[in-house]
C-alpha positions in Angstrom: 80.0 70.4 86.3 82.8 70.8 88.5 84.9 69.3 85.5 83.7 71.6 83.1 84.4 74.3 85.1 88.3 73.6 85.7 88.7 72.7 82.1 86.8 76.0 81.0 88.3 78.1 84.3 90.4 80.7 82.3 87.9 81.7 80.1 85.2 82.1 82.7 87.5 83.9 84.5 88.1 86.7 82.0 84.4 86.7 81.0 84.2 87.9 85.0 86.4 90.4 84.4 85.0 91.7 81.8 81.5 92.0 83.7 82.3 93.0 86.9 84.5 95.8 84.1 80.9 96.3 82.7 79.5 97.0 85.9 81.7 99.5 87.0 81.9 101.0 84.3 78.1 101.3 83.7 77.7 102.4 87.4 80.7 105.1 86.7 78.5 106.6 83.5 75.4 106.9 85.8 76.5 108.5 88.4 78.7 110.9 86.5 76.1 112.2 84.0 72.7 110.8 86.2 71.4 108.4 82.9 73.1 106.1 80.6 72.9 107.7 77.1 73.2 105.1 74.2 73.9 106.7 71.5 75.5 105.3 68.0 79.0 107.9 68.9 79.4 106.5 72.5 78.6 102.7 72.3 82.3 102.1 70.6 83.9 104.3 73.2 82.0 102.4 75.6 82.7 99.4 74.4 86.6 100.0 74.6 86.4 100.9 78.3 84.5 98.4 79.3 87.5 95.7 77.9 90.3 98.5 78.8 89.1 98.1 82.4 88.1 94.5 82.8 91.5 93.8 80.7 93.7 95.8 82.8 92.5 96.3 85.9 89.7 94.2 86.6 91.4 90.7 85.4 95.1 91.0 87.1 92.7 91.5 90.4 91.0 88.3 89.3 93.8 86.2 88.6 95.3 87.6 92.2 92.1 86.0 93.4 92.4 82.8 92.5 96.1 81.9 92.9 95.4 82.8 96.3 92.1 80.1 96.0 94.4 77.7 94.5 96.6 78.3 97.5 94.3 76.4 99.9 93.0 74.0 97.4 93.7 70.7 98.7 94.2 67.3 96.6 95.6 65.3 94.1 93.5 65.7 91.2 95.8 66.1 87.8 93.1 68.6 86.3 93.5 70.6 89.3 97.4 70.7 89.4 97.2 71.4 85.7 94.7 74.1 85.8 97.0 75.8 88.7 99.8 75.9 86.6 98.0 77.4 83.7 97.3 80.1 86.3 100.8 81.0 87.4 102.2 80.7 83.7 99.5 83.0 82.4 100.2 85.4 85.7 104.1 85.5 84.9 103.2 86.2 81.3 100.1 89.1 81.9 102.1 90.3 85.2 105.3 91.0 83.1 103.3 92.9 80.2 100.6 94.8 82.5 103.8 95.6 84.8 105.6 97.1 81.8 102.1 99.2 80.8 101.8 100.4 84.3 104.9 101.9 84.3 104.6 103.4 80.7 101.6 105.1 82.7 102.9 105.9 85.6 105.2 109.2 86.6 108.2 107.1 87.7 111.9 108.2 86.1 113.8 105.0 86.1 116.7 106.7 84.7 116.6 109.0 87.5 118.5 108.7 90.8 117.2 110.8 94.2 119.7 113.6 93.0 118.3 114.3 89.9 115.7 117.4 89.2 112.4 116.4 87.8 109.7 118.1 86.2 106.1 118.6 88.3 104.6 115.3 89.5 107.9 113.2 87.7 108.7 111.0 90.9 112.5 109.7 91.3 113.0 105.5 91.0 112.1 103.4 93.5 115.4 101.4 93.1 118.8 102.7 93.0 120.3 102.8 89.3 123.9 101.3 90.3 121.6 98.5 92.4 119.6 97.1 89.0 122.1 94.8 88.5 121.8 92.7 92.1 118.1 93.4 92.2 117.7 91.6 88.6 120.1 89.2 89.5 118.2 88.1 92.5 115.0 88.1 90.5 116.1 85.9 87.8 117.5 83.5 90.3 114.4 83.1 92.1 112.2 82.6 88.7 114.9 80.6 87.6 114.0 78.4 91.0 110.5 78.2 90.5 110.9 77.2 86.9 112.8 73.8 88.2 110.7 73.3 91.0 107.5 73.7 89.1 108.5 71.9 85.4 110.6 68.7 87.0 108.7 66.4 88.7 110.3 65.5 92.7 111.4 62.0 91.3 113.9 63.0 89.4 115.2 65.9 91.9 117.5 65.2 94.6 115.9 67.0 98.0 119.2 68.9 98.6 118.3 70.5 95.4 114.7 70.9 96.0 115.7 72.9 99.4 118.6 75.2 97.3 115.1 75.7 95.3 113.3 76.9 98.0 115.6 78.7 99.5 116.4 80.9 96.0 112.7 81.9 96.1 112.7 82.7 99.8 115.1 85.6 98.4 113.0 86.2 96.1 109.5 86.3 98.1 111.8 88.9 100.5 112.7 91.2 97.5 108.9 91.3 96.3 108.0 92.4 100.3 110.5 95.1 100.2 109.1 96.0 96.3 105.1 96.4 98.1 106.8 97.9 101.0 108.4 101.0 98.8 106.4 101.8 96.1 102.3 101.4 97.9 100.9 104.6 98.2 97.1 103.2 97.5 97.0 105.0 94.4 95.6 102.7 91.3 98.7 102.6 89.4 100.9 101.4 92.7 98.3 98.9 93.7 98.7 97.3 89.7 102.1 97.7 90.1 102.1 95.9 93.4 99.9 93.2 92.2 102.5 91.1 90.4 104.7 91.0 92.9 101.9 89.9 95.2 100.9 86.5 93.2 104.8 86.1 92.7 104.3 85.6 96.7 101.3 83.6 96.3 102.7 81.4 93.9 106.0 80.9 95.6 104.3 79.6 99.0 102.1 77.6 96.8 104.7 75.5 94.9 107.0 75.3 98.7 103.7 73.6 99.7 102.9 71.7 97.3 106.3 70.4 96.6 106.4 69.2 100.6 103.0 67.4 100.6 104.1 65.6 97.1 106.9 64.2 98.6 105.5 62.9 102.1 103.1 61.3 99.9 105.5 59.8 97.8 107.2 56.0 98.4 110.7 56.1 99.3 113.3 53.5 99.6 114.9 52.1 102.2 117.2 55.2 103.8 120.5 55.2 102.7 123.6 55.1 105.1 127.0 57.0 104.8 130.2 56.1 106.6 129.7 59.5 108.3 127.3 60.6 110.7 126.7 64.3 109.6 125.9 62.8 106.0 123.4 60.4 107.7 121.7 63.3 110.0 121.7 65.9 107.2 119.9 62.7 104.6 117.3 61.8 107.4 116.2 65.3 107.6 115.9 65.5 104.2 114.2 63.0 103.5 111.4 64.3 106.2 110.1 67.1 104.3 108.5 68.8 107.0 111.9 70.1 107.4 112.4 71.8 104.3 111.2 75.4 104.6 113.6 75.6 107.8 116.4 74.2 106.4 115.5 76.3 102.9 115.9 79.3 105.2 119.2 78.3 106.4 120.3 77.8 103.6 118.8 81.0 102.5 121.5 83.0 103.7 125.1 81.3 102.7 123.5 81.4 99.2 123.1 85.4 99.5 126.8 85.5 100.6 127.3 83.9 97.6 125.4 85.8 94.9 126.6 89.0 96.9 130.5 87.8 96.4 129.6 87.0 92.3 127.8 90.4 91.9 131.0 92.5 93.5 133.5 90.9 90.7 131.1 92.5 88.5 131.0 95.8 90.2 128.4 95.8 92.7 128.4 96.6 96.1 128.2 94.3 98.7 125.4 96.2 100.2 123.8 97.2 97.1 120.7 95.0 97.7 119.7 97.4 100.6 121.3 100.9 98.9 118.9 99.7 96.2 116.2 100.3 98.2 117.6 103.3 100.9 119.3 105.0 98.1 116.2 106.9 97.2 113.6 109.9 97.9 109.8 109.7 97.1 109.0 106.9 98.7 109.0 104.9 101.9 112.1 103.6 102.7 114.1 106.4 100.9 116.3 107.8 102.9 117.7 110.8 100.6 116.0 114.1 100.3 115.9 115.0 96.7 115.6 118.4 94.9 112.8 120.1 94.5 111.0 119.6 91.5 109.9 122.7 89.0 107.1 123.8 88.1 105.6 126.2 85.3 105.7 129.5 86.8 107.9 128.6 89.6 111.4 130.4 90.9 113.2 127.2 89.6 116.9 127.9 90.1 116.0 129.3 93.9 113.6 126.1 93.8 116.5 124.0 93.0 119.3 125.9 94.5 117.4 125.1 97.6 118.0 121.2 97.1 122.1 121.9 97.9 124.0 121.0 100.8 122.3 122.0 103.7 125.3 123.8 105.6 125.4 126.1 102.1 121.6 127.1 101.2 120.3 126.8 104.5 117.2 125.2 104.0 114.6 126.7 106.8 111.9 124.1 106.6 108.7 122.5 104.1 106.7 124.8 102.5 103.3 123.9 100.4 103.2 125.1 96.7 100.3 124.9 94.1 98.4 123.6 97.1 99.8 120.3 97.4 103.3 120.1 96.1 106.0 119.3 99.5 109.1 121.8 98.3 112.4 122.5 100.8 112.3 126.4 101.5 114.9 128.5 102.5 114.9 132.2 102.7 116.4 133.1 99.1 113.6 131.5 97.8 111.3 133.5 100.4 112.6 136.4 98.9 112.2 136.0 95.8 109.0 134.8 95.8 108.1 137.9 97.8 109.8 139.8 95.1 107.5 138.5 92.9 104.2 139.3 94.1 105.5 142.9 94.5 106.2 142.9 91.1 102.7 141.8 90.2 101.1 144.0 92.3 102.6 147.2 91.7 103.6 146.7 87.6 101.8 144.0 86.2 103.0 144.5 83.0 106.5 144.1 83.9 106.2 141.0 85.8 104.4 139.6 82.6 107.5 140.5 80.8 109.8 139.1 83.1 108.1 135.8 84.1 107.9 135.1 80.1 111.7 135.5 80.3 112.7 133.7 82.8 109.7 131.1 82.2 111.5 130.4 78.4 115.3 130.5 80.3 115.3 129.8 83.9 113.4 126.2 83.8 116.1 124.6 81.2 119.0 125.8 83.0 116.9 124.7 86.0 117.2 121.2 84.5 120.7 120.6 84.1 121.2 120.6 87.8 121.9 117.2 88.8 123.6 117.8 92.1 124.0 119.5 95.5 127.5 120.7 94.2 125.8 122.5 91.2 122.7 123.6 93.5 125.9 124.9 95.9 127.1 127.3 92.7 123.3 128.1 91.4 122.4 129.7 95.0 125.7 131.5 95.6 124.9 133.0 92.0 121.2 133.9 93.0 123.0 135.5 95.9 123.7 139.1 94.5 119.9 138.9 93.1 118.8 138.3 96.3 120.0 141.7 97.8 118.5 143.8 94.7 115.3 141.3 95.4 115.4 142.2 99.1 115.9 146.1 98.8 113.3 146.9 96.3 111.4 144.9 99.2 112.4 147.0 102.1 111.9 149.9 99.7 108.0 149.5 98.5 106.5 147.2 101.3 105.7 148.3 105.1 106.3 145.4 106.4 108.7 143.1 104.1 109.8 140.4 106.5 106.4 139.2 107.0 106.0 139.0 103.6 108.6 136.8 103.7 108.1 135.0 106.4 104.6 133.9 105.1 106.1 132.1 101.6 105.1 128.6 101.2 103.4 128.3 104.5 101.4 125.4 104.9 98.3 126.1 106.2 96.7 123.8 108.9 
């Protein structure tokens, strides 16, 4: 039984999937609509959810599942070492394809650094475009680590070479924290796009500890001697592979110095590997405040003028609009916004006429703002607008500064 089972485990694992996919799915109709109607139109379209789900959501969870089983199974059984690989080659190969679909899916410009002005729930990248190149770089060198360690067997591997493994998917294991770290906001697209990186993790600690067992278990000859007595230390240690994930994360670090010093002939900074990650907004360890973004019927140059440098726009503080969307407010868009409502209140008509305007004009201008420089020259255009904006309100309301003062307030 137990046989059949790990000879038969990846097909019994999707069949799971697809069930527990059925389940929710059924459970999702039912609740929603308070019966399950099967009729001849809906069982196709049911029928496509029902593998849509268990296929792409249900079955990465799955495989998360048990790469983290296979993580504390103990033994030497081929069938089981076998069947663990098929798992991690099958999770490289689904996580790199799902990954690529949850982006497709998600709202995340990749193209588009912190300074750039996007369009309503568009979020900014969660890595720095002048850091892809070391954040690749450090990816393929750990796959390209696990790859050796896990395809050539520890006889035919000098341990010095196993450790440099190691140590290239430490880096790696780091870099896939500090991916989970940025992006997780508990939202069903960030935890699939969290996932990969996850059983990246998994995998990486299982193979470290794998590899070390193997090679306590293995015979070894007689221990070499070297005229000097570093040589002999450092080949004792190594030899004692209890030792390895220490001396992996020594080594660790002089081999970052080293793919740092390669990546800066080719351009890259020698801290881009953190700028990668701090050279953002939108997420959690941007530290850059980006532009607002617009949205239909919004004041989009004041919106976006109000994104410039702060000692020029003079940003007052957050401000809530469309009930949920975080903008920076300063008191030319205050006003205008102000302006507007007096517009709609006292000639409807007019304010039809010039939101269609400035709805067909302002929001492409709007997006060819790519900096605080231009954001600097939008609001010091909008400023002579602001005055007419400010005495038509002195002129028809009683009491126009609290008008303005009450734009964008976020209510408690």
């Amino acid at each position: 039984m137990k046989e059949k089972l790990m000879k038969h485990l990846v097909l019994y694992s999707f069949l799971l999937a697809e069930l527990i996919g059925f389940t929710i799915v059924i459970i999702f109709i039912v609740y929603k609509d308070g019966n399950f109607k099967v009729t001849l139109e809906e069982v196709r379209f049911f029928l496509l959810s029902v593998f849509i789900f268990g296929t792409f959501i249900i079955y990465p969870m799955v495989l998360t599942l048990i790469n983290f089983i296979f993580l504390f199974i103990k033994g030497r059984n081929p069938e089981v070492i076998r069947c663990g690989r098929i798992f991690e080659y099958i999770t490289i190969s689904l996580g790199i394809i799902f990954s690529l679909l949850a982006f497709g899916m998600s709202q995340i410009k990749f193209d588009s650094d912190w300074m750039v002005v996007l369009y309503k729930n568009e979020q900014h990248t969660p890595i720095f475009t002048q850091s892809y190149v070391t954040i690749i770089v450090i990816a393929i060198v750990a796959m390209t680590a696990y790859f050796v360690l896990s395809s050539i067997s520890l006889e035919k591997m000098p341990p010095l070479v196993t450790v440099c493994c190691i140590a290239a998917m430490y880096i790696g294991i780091i870099e896939c924290i500090v991916w989970i770290v940025q992006i997780m906001k508990w939202d069903i697209i960030d935890i699939m796009l969290c996932l990969f990186p996850l059983n990246g993790i998994i995998i990486a600690i299982k193979i470290i500890k794998n590899k070390v067992i193997q090679w306590r278990n293995m015979q070894h000859d007689e221990i070499k001697l070297y005229k000097y007595n570093f040589l002999n230390v450092l080949n004792k240690k190594l030899m004692n592979s209890a030792t390895w994930p220490l001396m992996a994360f020594i080594i660790m670090w002089p081999l970052l110095g080293f793919l740092i010093c390669i990546l800066s002939l080719f351009g890259q900074r020698p801290d881009a590997a953190i700028r990668a990650w701090t050279e953002t907004s939108d997420w959690r360890l941007s530290q850059r405040i980006s532009p607002p973004s617009v949205y239909p019927d919004g004041h989009y140059l004041c919106t976006v003028a109000a994104g410039g440098h702060k000692a020029i726009v003079k940003p007052l503080r957050r401000g809530i609009r469309h009930g949920h969307e975080d903008i920076v407010v300063n008191r030319q868009l205050c006003v205008a916004n102000a302006f507007e409502q007096i517009l709609e209140e006292k000639t409807p008509r007019l304010h039809r006429i010039i939101r269609n305007f400035y709805d067909k004009y302002g929001f492409p201008l709007s997006k060819l703002i790519h900096s605080p420089y231009t954001a600097d020259l939008i609001y010091m255009l909008m400023k002579p607008l602001e005055w007419i904006f400010l005495i038509v309100l002195y002129l028809c309301d009683v009491k126009p500064e609290n008008r303005i003062a009450v734009q964008y307030i976020i209510k408690k």
